[in-house]
Each structure stands twice: as C-alpha cells, then as structure tokens.
C-alpha positions in Angstrom: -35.5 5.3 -3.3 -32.5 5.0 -0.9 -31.1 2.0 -0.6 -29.1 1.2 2.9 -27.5 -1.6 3.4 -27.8 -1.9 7.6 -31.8 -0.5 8.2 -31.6 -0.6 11.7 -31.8 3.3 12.9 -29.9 2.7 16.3 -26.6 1.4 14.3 -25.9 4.7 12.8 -21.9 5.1 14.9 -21.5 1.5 14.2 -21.6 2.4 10.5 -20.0 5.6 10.5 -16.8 4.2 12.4 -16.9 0.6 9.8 -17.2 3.5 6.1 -14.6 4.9 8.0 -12.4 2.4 8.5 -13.0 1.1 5.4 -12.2 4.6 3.9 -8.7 4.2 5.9 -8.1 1.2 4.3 -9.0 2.6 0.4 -6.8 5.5 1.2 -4.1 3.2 2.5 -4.6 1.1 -1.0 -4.6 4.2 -3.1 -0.8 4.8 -1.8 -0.6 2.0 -4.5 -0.8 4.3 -7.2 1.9 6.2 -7.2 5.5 5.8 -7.5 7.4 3.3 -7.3 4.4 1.0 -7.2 2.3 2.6 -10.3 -1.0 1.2 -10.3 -3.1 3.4 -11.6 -5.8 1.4 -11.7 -5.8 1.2 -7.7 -6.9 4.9 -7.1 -9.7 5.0 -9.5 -10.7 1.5 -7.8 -10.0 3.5 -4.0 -11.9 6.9 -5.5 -14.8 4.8 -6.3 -14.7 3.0 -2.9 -14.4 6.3 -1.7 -17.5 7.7 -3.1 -19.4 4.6 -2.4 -19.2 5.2 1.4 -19.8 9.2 1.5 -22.8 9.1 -1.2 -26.2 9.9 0.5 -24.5 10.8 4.0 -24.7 13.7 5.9 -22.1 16.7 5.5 -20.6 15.5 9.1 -19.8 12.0 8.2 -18.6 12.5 5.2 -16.3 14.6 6.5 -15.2 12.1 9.1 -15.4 9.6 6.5 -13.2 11.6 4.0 -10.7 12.5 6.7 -10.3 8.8 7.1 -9.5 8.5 3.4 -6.9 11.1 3.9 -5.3 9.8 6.9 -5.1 6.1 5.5 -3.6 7.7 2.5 -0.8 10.1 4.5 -0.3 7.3 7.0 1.0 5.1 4.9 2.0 7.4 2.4 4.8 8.8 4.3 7.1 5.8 3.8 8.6 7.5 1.0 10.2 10.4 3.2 12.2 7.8 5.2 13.5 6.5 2.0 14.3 9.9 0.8 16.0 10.6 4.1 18.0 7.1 4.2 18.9 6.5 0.8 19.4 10.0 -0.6 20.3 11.6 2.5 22.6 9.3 4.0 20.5 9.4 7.2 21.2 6.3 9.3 17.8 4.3 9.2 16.7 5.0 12.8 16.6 8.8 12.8 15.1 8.5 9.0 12.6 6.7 10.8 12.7 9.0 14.2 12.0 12.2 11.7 9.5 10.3 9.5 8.0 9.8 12.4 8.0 13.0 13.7 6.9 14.8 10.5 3.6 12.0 10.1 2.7 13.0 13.9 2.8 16.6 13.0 0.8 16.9 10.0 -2.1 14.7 11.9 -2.1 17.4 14.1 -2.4 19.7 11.8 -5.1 18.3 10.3 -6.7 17.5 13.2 -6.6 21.1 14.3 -6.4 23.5 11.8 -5.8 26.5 13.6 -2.3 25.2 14.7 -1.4 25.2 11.0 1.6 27.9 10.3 -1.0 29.7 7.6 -3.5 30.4 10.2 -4.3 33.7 10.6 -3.5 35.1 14.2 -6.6 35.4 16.2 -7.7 39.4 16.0 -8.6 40.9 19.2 -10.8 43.5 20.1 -8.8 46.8 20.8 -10.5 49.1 23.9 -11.6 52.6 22.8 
C-alpha cells in the first residue's frame, strides 16, 4: 500500500519542485553538523528527511531531489573557504568573498554538467580509414 500525501495525479511538478526544496533546505541544515557547529544529531535528522522525500519515487526525481540535497548542502557549505581564505590567509574579506564566490559558481557548474569536469575523458572521435 502506498501511501502519498498529495493524491491528485496532475500535481506531480508541484511536488517534485516542494521535496526539492525541502531537500535544499535539509542539506542546508545538515551543514550544521560539521565543524565548528558539531551537531551531529542534525545530519542523521537531514539524512532521514532526505530519505523521506526520495522513498517510493522514480529514479529521475530522486535524482533531482538528491541534487537538491547536495546543492543546499555545498551552497551553504562553502562558508568555510572564505573563512579559510580571510582568517588564515590574510585575504582582505571582499576577494575572500569574490573567490568564495567564484569557486561555489564553478563547482555548480560542474555538477550541473559533468562533462565540463577536469576528469572527463576527452570525447574520442572516429578516425577515417
């Protein structure tokens, strides 16, 4: 027995984009977890969230729902690297920021297209006999 909690058929995007969000936000809380916060409770709590909202989906939005996950977590995430950079690097704050920055935007579009990613194998091409 599967149990949904919005029946009607024709709201199927409209639940897809809300698990995804919502998946955004339990990555975003998961961040929590880790130093120098250290709740550990927060990603078994965000994991379980997590699960919640891909359980009985199909493969391609649980994939869009798990990418949410991962963005929410990286987005906010990242902080730590402009901290690294000011702090420990004696960066001033604004071009810790400006390369934080930078460095978020380019692993999105990594993700987002993985064949842009440096460990992608060059495309082979078909030699003429």
């Amino acid at each position: 027995m599967n149990f949904t909690p919005f029946a009607a058929p024709d709201a199927m995007p409209f639940r897809t984009a809300l698990a995804a969000l919502l998946a955004a936000g339990a990555g975003a809380l998961a961040v929590l977890a880790f130093p120098p916060f250290g709740l550990s409770t927060t990603l078994v709590v965000a994991l379980a969230i997590l699960y919640g909202l891909v359980a009985g989906r199909r493969p391609r939005e649980g994939f869009l729902i798990g990418w949410a996950f991962g963005i929410g977590l990286l987005g906010v995430g990242i902080f730590w690297i402009r901290i690294s950079l000011n702090e420990f690097g004696n960066m001033g704050t604004m071009l810790a920021y400006a390369l934080t920055l930078l460095r978020g935007s380019s692993t999105e579009a990594t993700v987002s297209d993985p064949a842009k990613h440096p460990s992608a194998e060059p495309e082979k091409k078909a030699v003429p006999n």
